[in-house]
C-alpha positions in Angstrom: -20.1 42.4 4.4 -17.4 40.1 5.0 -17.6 37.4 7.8 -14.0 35.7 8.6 -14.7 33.4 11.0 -12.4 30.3 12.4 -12.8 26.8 13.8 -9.8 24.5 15.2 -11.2 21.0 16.0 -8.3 20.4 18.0 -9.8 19.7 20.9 -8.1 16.9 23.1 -6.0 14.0 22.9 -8.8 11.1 22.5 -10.3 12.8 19.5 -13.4 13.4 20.5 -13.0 17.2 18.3 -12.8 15.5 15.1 -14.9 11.6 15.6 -15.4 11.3 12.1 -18.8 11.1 10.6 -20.4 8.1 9.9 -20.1 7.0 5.9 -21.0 3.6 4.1 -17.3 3.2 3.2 -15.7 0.1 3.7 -13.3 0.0 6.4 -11.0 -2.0 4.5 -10.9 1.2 1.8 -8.5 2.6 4.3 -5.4 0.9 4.3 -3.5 0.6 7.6 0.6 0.3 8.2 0.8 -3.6 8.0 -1.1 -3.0 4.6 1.7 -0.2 3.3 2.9 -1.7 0.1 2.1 -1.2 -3.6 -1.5 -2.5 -5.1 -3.4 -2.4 -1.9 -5.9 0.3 -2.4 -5.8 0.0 -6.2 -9.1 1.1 -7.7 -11.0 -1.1 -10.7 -12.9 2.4 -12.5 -9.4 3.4 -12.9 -8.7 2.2 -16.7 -5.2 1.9 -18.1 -3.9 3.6 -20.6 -2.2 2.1 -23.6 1.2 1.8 -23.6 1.5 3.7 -26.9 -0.8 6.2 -24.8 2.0 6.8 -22.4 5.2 8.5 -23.9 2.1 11.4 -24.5 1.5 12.3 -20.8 4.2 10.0 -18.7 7.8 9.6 -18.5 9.5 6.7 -16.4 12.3 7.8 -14.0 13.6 4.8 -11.9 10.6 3.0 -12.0 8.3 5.8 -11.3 6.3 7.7 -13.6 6.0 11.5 -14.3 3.6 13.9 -15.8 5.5 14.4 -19.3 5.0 17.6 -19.5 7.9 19.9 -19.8 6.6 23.3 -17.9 5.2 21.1 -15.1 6.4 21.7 -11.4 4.5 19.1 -9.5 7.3 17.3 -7.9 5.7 13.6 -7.1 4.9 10.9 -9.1 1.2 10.0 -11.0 1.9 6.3 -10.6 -0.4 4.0 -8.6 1.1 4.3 -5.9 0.7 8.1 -5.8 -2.7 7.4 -6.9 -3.1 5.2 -3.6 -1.6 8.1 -1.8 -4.3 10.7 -3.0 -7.4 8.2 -2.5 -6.2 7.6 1.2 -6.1 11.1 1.7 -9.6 11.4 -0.3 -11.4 8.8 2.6 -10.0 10.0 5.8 -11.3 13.6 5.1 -14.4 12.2 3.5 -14.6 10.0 6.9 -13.6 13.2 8.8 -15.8 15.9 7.4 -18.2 14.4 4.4 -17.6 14.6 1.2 -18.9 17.9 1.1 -16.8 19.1 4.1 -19.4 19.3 6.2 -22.2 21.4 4.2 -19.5 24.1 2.9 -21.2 23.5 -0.6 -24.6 23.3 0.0 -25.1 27.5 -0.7 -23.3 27.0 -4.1 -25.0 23.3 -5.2 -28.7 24.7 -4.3 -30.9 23.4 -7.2 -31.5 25.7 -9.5 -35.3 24.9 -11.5 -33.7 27.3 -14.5 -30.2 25.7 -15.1 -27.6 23.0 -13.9 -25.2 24.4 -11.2 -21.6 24.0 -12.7 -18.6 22.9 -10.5 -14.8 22.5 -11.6 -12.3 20.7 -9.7 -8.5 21.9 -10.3 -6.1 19.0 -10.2 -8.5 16.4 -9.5 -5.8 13.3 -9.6 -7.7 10.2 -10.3 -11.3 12.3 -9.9 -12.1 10.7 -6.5 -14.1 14.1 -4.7 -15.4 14.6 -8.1 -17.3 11.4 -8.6 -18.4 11.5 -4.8 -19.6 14.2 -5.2 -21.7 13.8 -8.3 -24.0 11.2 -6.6 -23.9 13.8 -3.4 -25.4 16.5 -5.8 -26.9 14.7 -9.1 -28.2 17.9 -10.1 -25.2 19.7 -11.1 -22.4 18.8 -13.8 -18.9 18.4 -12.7 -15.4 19.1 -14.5 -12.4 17.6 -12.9 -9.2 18.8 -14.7 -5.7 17.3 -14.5 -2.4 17.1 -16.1 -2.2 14.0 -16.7 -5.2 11.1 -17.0 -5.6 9.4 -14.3 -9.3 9.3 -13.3 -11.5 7.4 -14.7 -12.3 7.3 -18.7 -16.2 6.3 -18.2 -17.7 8.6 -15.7 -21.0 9.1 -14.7 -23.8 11.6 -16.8 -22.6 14.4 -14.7 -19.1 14.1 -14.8 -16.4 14.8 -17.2 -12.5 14.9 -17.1 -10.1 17.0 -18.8 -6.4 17.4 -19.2 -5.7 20.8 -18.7 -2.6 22.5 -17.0 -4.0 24.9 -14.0 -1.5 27.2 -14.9 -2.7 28.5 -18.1 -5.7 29.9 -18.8 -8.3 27.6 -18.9 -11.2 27.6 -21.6 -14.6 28.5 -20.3 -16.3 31.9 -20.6 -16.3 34.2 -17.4 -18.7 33.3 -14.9 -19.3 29.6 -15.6 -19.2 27.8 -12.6 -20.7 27.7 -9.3 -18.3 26.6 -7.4 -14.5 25.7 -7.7 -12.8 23.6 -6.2 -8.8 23.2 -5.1 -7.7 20.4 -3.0 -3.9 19.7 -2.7 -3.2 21.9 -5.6 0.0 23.8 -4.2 2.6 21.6 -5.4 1.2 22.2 -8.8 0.8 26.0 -8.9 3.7 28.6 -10.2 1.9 31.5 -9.1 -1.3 31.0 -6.3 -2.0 34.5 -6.6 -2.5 34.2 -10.8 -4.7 30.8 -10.3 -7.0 32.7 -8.1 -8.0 35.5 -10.6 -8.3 33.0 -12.6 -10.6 31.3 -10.1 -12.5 34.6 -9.9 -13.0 35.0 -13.6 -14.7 31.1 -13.5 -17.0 32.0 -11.2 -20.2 34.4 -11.1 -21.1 36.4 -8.8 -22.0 34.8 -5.8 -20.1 32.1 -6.9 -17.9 29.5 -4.4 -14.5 28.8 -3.9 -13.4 26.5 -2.1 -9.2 25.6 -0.7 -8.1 22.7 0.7 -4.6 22.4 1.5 -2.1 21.3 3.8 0.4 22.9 6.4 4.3 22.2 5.4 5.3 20.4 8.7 3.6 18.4 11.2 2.9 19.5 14.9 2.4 18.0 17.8 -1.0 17.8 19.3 -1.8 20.0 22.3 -2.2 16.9 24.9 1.2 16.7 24.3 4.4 18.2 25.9 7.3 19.7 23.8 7.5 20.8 20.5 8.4 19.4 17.2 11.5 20.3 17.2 12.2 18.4 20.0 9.9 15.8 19.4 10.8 14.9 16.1 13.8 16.0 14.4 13.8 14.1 11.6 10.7 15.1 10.2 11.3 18.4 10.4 14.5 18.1 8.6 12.7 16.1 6.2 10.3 18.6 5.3 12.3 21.5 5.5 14.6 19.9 3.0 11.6 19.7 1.1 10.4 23.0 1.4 13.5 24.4 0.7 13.9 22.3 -2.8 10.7 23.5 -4.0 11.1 26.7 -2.8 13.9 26.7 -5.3 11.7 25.7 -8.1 9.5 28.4 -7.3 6.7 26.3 -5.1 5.0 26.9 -1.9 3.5 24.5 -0.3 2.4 25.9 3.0 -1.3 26.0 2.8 -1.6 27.9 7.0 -1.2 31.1 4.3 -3.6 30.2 1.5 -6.4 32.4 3.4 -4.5 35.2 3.3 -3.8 34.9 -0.2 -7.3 34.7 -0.6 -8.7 37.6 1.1 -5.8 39.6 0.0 -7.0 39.2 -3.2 -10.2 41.2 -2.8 -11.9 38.7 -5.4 -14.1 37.7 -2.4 -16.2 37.8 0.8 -17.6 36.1 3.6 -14.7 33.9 3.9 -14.7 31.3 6.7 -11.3 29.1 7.4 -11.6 26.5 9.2 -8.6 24.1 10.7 -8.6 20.5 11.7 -5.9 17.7 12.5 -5.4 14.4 11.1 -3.4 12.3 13.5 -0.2 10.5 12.3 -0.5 7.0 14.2 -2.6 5.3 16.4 -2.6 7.2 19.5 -5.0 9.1 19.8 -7.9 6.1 21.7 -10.4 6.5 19.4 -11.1 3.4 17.4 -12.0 5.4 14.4 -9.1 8.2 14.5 -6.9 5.4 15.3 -7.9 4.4 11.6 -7.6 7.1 10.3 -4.2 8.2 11.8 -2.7 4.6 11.1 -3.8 5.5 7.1 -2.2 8.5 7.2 1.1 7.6 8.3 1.2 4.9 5.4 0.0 7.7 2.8 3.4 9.9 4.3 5.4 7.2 3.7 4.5 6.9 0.7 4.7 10.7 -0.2 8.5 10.6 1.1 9.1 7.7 -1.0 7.5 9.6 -4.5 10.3 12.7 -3.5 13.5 10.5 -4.3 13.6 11.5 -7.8 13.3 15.5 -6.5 16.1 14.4 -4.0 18.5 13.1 -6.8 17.6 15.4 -8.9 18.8 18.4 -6.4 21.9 16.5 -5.7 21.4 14.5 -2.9 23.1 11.2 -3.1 21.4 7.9 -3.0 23.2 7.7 0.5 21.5 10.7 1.9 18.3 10.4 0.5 17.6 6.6 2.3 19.2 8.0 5.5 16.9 11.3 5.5 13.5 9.2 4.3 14.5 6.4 6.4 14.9 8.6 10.0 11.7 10.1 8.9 9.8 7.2 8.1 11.2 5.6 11.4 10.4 8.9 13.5 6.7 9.0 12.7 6.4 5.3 13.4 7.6 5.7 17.0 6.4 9.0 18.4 3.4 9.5 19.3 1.2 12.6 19.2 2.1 13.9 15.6 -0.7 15.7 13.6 -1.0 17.2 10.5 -3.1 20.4 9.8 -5.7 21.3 7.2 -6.7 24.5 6.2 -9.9 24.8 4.5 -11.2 28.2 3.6 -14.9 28.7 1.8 -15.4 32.1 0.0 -18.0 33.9 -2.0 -16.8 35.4 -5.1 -18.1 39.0 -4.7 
């Protein structure tokens, strides 16, 4: 029997719905708006390639590098500074939820005494939830697969990365893993509803997934009066120029309708979708969110930054793109009470 059930930490305006969870991270491994420039969360595991290594996965664009590959429609860069972007994002939810979003793995990672539990993570970027996650559960063996190689090349035991493009079919026999993971994966995905059968045929029965994504435009937070619309027009031009672009290429990013892809799909049961806010500043007047919210609004300017190239490359002029980045950049360091939603949905592969 299927159980659909949903929880919305938005609660009030001080944060007290989503205090994050107490972690032995550094507080300096979040980096704030004075810090927003290139290098500043740059991570020593990551080892760099070759540079005869490069013209194989990368190409250079005005200064900014590329996944190489010519079927790919992921949008952004792979660069360090992308990188930076992802591991930012990585901590606040880790600081947010745990790295195991609050227990939504434990049914999947129970310790089996007659074999290793198997988990795959689809575009796993520079492998940060991956190799979290393998000290979290030391029992089971992780794949992370990417596009390009970016995480680590000396993992732990229980780790290994791949490059592999999420939409082909990927190598492993039916019923493999135990849980599968997909965190910020829509800007890389043709066709959601063909990288969830392939989901399904990864996973056994009783198997896990597990969707992480993004809505397509900020809100404002309910303590709040107006809209966002009103609020902040600029951002919403922003990413509706955005949307539009990739819708063009075939890409939707609006992860509010991932859960109904998934239970459309009829691959799977007792789904549960849960949705929480990240703040976008520091106004919320909690020490901690105020962190958190202060990293995030340097990780989206440095996602509006990495679209130039898609900008250009659609035919805005260099004029247009720094007024459109710039008014958004400038908009969500001035108003208060923007937040950005998450969507994550847990389901049991029936």
């Amino acid at each position: 029997m299927s159980a659909n059930t949903t929880s919305n930490s938005q609660n009030n305006g001080n944060g007290a719905g989503l205090i994050p969870r107490p972690i032995e991270d550094d507080p300096n491994d979040v980096t704030t708006d004075e810090e927003d420039g290139p290098g500043q969360l740059s991570d020593s595991s990551l080892e760099e390639l070759q540079d005869n290594d490069f013209p194989a996965y990368f190409t250079e664009r005005n200064g900014r590098l590329y996944p190489s590959e010519a079927n790919s429609v992921y949008s952004l860069p792979v660069d360090t500074p992308e990188q930076e972007r992802y591991t930012v994002n990585h901590i606040m939810l880790k600081r947010i939820l745990g790295v195991d979003y609050q227990g939504a793995t434990d049914s999947a990672l129970t310790p089996d005494p007659t074999r290793s539990r198997r988990v795959l993570d689809l575009c796993c970027g520079n492998g940060k939830w991956v190799l979290d996650m393998a000290v979290h559960a030391p029992h089971a063996q992780f794949v992370g697969v990417d596009i390009v190689p970016i995480a680590t090349r000396y993992p732990p035991d229980n780790v290994q990365f791949e490059l592999l493009d999420v939409n082909s079919d990927l190598r492993w026999d039916n019923g493999h893993f135990d849980l599968v993971h997909a965190r910020d994966v829509l800007m890389a995905v043709k066709d959601y509803d063909v990288l969830l059968h392939e989901v399904a045929r990864l996973l056994r029965p009783g198997g896990q997934f597990l969707s992480v994504e993004w809505s397509n435009q900020l809100a404002v937070h309910i303590s709040f009066p107006g809209n966002i619309e009103d609020i902040a027009p600029a951002t919403v031009h922003f990413f509706d120029t955005v949307h539009h672009i990739l819708a063009e290429l075939g890409v939707d990013i609006d992860g509010s309708r991932v859960s109904a892809n998934i239970t459309a799909s009829n691959y799977f049961t007792d789904t549960n979708i849960r949705q929480i806010y990240v703040p976008v500043g520091t106004w919320s007047q909690n020490a901690q969110m105020d962190e958190i919210g202060s990293s995030f609004r340097t990780a989206l300017k440095r996602m509006a930054r990495g679209f130039r190239q898609m900008f250009l490359d659609y035919g805005l002029s260099d004029d247009e793109v720094d007024v459109l980045t710039a008014a958004f950049i400038q908009e969500i360091q001035m108003v208060d009470g923007l937040v950005a939603f998450v969507h994550i949905t847990s389901a049991e592969r029936r």
